[in-house]
N, CA, C and O of each residue as an XYZ file, in Angstrom:
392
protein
N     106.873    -15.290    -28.237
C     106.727    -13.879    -27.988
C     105.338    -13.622    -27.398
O     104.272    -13.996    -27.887
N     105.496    -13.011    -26.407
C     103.966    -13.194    -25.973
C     103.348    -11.426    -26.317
O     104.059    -10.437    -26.136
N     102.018    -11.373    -26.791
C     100.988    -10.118    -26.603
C     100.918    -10.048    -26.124
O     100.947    -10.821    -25.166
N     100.619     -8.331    -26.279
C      99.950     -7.663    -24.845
C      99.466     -6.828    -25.834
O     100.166     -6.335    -26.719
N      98.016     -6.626    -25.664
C      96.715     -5.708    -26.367
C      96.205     -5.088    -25.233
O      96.733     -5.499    -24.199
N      95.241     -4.126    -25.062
C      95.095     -3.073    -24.481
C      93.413     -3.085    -24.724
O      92.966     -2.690    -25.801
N      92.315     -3.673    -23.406
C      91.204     -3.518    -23.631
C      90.521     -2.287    -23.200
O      90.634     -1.859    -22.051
N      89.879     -1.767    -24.022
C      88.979     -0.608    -23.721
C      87.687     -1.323    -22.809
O      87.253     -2.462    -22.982
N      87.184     -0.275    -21.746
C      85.726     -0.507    -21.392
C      84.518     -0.619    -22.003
O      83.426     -0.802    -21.467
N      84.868     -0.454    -23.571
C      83.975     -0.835    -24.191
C      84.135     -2.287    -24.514
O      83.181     -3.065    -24.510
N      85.056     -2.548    -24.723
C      85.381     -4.168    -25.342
C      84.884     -4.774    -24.064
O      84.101     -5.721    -24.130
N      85.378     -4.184    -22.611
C      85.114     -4.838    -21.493
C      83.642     -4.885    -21.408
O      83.312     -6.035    -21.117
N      82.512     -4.024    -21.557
C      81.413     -4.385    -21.221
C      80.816     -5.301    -22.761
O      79.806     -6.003    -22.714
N      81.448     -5.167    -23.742
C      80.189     -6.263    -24.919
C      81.101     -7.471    -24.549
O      80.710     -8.520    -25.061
N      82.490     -7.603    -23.602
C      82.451     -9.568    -23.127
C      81.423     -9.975    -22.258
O      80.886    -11.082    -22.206
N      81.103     -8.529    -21.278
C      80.519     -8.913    -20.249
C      79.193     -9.382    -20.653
O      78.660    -10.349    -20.108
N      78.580     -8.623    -21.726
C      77.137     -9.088    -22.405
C      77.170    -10.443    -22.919
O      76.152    -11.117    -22.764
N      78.452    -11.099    -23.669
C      78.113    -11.903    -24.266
C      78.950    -13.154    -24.160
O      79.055    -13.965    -25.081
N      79.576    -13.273    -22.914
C      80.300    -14.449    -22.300
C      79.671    -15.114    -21.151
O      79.443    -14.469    -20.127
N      79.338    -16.512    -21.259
C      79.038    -17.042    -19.994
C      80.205    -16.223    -19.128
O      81.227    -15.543    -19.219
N      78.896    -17.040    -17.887
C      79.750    -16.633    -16.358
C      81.332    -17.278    -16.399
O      81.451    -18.501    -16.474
N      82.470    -16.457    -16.348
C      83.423    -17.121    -15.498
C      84.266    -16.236    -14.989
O      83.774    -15.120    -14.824
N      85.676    -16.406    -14.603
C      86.218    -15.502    -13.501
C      86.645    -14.593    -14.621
O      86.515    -13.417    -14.281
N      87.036    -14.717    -15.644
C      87.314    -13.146    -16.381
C      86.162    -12.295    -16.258
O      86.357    -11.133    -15.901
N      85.116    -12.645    -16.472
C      84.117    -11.712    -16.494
C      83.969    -11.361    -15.463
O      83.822    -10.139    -15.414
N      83.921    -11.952    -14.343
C      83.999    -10.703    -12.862
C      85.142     -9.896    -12.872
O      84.959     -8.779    -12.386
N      86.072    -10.094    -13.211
C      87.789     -9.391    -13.144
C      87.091     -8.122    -14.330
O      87.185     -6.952    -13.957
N      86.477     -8.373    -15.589
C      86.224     -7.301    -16.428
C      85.044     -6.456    -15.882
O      84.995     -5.271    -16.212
N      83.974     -7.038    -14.975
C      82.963     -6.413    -14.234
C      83.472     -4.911    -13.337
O      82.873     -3.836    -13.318
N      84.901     -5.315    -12.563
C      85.331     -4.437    -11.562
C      86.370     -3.780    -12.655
O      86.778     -2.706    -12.213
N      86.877     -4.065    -13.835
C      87.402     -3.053    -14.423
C      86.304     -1.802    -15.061
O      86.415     -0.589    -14.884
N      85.250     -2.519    -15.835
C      84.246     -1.659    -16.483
C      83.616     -0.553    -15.122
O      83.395      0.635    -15.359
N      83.401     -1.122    -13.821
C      82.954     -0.134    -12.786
C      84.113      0.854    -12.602
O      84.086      2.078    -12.730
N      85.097      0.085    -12.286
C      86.059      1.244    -12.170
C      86.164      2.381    -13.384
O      86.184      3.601    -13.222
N      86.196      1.995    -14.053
C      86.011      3.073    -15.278
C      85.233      4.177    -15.628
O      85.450      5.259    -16.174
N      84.000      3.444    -15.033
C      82.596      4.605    -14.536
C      82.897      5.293    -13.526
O      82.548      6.473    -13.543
N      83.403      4.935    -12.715
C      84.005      5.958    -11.033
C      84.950      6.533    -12.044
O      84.323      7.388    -12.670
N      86.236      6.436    -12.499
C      87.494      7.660    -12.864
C      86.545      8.584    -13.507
O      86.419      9.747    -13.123
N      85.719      7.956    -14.712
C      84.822      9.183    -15.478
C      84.096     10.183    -14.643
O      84.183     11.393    -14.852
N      83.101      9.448    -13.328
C      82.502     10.607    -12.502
C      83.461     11.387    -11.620
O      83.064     12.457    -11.157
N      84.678     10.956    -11.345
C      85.378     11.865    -10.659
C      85.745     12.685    -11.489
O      85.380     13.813    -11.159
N      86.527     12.653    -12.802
C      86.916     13.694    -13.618
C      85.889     14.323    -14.188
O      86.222     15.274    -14.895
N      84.498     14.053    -14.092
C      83.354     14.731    -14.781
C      82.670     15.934    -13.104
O      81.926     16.887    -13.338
N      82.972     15.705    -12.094
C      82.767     16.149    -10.513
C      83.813     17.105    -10.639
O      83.256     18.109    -11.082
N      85.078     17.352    -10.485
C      86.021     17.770    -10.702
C      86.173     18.746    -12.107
O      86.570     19.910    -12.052
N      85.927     18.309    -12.900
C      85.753     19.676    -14.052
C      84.426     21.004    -13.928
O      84.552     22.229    -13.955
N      82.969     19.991    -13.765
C      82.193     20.505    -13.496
C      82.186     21.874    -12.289
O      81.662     22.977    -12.446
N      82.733     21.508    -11.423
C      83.135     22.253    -10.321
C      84.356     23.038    -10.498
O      84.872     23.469     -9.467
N      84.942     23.317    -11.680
C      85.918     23.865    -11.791
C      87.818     23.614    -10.807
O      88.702     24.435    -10.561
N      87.729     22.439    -10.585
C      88.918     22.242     -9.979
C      89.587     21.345    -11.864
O      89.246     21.213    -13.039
N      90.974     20.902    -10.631
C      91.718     20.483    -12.081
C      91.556     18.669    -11.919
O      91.411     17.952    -10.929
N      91.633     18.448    -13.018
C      91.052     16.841    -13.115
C      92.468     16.271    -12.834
O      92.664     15.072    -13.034
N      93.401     17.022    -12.409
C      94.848     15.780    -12.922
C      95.228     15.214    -11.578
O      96.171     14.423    -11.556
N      94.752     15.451    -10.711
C      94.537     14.363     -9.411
C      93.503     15.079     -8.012
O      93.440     16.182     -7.469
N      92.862     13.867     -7.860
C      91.599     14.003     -6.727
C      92.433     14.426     -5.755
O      93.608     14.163     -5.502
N      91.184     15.509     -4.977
C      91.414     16.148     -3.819
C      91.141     15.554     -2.702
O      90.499     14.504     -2.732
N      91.561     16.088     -1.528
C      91.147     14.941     -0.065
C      89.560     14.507      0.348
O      88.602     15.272      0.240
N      89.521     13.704      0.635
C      88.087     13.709      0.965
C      87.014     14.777      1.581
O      85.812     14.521      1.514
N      87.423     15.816      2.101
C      87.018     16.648      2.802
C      86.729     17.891      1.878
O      85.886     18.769      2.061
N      87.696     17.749      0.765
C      87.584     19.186     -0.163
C      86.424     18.388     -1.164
O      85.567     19.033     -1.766
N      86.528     16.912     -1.246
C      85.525     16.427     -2.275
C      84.053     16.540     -1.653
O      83.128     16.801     -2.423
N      83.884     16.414     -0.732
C      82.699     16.396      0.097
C      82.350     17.881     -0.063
O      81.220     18.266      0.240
N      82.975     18.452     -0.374
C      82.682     20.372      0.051
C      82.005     20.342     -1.705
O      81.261     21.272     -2.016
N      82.166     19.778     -2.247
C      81.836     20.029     -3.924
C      80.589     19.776     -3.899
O      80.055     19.226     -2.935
N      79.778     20.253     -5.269
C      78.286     19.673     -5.181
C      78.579     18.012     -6.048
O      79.190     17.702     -7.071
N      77.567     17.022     -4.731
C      77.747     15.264     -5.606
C      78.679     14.849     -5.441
O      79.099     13.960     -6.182
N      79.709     15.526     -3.938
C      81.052     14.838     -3.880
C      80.541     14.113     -2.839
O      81.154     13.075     -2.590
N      79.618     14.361     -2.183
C      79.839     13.232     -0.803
C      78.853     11.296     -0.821
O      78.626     10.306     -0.126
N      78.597     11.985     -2.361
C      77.947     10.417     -3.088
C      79.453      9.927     -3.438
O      79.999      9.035     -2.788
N      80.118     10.639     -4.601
C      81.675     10.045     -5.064
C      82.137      9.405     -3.775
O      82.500      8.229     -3.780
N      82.140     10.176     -2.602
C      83.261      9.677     -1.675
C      82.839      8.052     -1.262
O      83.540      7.148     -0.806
N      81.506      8.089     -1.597
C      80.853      6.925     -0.658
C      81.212      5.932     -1.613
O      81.631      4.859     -1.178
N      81.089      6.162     -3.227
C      81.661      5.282     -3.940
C      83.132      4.770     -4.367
O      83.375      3.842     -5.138
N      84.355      5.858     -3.467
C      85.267      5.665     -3.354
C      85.954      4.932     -2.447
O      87.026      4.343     -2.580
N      84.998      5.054     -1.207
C      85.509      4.419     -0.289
C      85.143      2.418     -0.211
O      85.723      1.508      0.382
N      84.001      2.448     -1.068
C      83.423      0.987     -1.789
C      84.680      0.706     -2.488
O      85.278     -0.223     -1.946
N      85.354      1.250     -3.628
C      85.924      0.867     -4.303
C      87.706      0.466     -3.475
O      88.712      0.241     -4.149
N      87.677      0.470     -2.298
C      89.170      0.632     -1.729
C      89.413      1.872     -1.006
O      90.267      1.582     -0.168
N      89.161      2.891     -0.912
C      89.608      4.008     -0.356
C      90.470      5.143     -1.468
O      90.701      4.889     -2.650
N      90.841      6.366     -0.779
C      91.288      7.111     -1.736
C      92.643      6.908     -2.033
O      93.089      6.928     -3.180
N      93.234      6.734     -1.131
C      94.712      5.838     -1.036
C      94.816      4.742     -2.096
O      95.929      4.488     -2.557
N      94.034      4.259     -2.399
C      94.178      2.581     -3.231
C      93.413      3.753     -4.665
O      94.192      3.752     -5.618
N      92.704      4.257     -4.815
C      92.308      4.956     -6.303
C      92.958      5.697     -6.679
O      92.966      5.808     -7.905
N      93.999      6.757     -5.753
C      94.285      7.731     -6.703
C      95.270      7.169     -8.017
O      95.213      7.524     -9.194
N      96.062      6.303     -7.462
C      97.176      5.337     -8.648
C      96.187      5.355     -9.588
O      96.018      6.341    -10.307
N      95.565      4.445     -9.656
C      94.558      3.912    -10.606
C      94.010      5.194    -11.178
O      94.370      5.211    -12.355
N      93.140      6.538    -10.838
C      93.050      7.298    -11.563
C      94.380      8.039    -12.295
O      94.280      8.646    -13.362
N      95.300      7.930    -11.749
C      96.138      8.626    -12.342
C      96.604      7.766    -13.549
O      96.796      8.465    -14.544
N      96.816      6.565    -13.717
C      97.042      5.699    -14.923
C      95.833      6.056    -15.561
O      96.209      6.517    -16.638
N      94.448      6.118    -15.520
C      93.381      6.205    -16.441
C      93.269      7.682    -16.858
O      92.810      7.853    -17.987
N      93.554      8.623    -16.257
C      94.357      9.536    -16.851
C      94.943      9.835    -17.993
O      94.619     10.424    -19.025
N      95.903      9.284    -17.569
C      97.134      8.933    -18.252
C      96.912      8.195    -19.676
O      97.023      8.914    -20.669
N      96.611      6.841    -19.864
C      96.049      6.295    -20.749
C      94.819      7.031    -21.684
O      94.637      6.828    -22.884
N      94.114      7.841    -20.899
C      92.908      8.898    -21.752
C      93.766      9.724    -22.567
O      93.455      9.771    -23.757
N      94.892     10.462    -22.157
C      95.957     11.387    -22.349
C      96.538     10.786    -24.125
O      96.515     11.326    -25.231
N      96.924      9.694    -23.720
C      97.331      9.152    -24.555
C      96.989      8.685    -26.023
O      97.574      8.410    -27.071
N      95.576      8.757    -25.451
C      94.511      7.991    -26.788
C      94.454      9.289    -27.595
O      94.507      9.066    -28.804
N      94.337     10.906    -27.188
C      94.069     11.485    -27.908
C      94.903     12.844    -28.564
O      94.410     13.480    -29.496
């Protein structure tokens, strides 16, 4: 029967502190970043009074105050096309926890 457990970004950053180098720890590196980007978009997005339950086009994010830093870090991360999934599961999963 195989597990399946469910790591938080916290668990992800104390492996990252305290595991030699190997390829999980880069794979948990780009999960723990990603995690920091969904938080500043939904923290950009509330602040500014829009609704957190999915990012706006690049053009309405850029119009926000500190959106046209997000965008630059969105477009690092894959583009908005390749994040919104991913925010919408972290979302989702936040949704869930509480």
């Amino acid at each position: 029967m195989k597990r399946i457990f469910k790591l938080t970004p916290q668990d992800a950053a104390f492996v990252l502190q305290h595991i030699p180098n190997s390829q999980l720890k880069e794979q948990l590196k780009e999960f723990v970043d990603a995690s920091h980007l969904f938080k500043r978009i939904e923290t950009l997005l509330v602040e500014n009074k829009k609704c957190p339950c999915c990012i706006p086009t690049i053009k309405e994010l850029g119009e926000l105050r500190g959106g046209y830093a997000l965008v630059k870090e969105i477009s690092a991360a894959g583009g908005l096309k390749s994040v919104r999934p991913l925010y919408a599961r972290y979302l989702f999963n936040r949704r869930q926890k509480s």
